[in-house]
N, C-alpha and C positions, 0 to 999 in steps of 0.2 A: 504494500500500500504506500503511496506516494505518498509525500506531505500535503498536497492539497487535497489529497481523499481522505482526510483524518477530520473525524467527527468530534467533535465537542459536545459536552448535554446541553450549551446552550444554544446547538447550532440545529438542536431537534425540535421543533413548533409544540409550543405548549409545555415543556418540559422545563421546571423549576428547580435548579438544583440547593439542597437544602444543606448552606454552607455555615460558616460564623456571622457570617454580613446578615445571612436573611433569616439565622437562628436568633439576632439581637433584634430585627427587624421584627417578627413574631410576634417576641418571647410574651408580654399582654395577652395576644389568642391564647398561644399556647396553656398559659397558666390557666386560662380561665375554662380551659377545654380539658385539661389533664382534672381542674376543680369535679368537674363532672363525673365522675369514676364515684363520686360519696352521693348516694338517695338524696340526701338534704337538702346539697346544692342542688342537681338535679331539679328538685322540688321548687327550691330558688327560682330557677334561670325561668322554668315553665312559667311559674308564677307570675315575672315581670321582668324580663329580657333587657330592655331599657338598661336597668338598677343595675340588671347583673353583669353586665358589658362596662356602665360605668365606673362599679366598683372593681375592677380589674384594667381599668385605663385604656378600653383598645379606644384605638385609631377612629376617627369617623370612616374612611374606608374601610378597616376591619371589622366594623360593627354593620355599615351599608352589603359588607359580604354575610353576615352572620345573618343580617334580615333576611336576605335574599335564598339565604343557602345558596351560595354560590362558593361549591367547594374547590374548583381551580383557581378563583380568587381570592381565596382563603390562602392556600398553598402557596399562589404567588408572594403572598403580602405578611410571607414566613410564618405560615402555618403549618405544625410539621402533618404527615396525612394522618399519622397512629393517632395522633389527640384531636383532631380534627372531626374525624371520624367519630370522636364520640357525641357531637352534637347531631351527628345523624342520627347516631344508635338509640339517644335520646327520644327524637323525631318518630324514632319504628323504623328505620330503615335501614337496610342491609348493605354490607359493605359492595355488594356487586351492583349495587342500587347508582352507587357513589359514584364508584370511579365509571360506570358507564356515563352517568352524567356530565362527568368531567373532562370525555371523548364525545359527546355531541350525538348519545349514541344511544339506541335500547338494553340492556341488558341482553335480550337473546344475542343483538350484534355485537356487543361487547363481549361476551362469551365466545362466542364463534372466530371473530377476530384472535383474540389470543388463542383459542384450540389452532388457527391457522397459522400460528410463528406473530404474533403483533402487529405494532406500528412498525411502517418502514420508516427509519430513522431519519430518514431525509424528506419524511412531510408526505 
């Protein structure tokens, strides 16, 4: 492979790579999505989302992704996807729910897609 056929993870569409820059960039979601793992909070967030995004400081971007459930925007704006995920699982929703979502895609197609080898890396 020549140097100009060499792929980077930023050089593949949609792929966020989760470094120190966008692990500090997060780290608000983060905390507030790992919070979720405890019934209580859980019980919190459902309760009044507002309050509970507030008191963990996210971002108004990271809170306009939290509204939306918008999990590739989540991920972008350093969300790691393990904690992430738990505002789905919250929601009722299944992790293959997710990341179909996050390809623009059905679950059957998401499924199928990966039984077929993935995305081609180059979009």
């Amino acid at each position: 492979m020549g140097e100009t056929d060499r792929i980077t993870f930023s050089d593949i569409p949609g792929t966020y790579v989760f470094d120190g820059r966008r692990s500090r960039q997060g780290l608000a979601l983060n905390l507030m999505s790992a919070a979720l793992n405890d019934e209580a909070e859980r019980a919190a967030f459902r309760a009044d989302e507002e309050a509970f995004m507030e008191r963990f400081r996210l971002t108004e971007a990271q809170r306009d992704a939290v509204r939306r459930r918008d999990w590739a925007r989540m991920v972008e704006l350093g969300g790691n996807i393990y904690f992430v995920v738990k505002i789905a699982v919250g929601d009722g929703k299944h992790v293959p729910e997710v990341v179909a979502a996050m390809t623009g895609q059905t679950v059957e197609e998401y499924t199928t897609m990966m039984k077929d080898g993935g995305r081609n890396p180059r979009g």
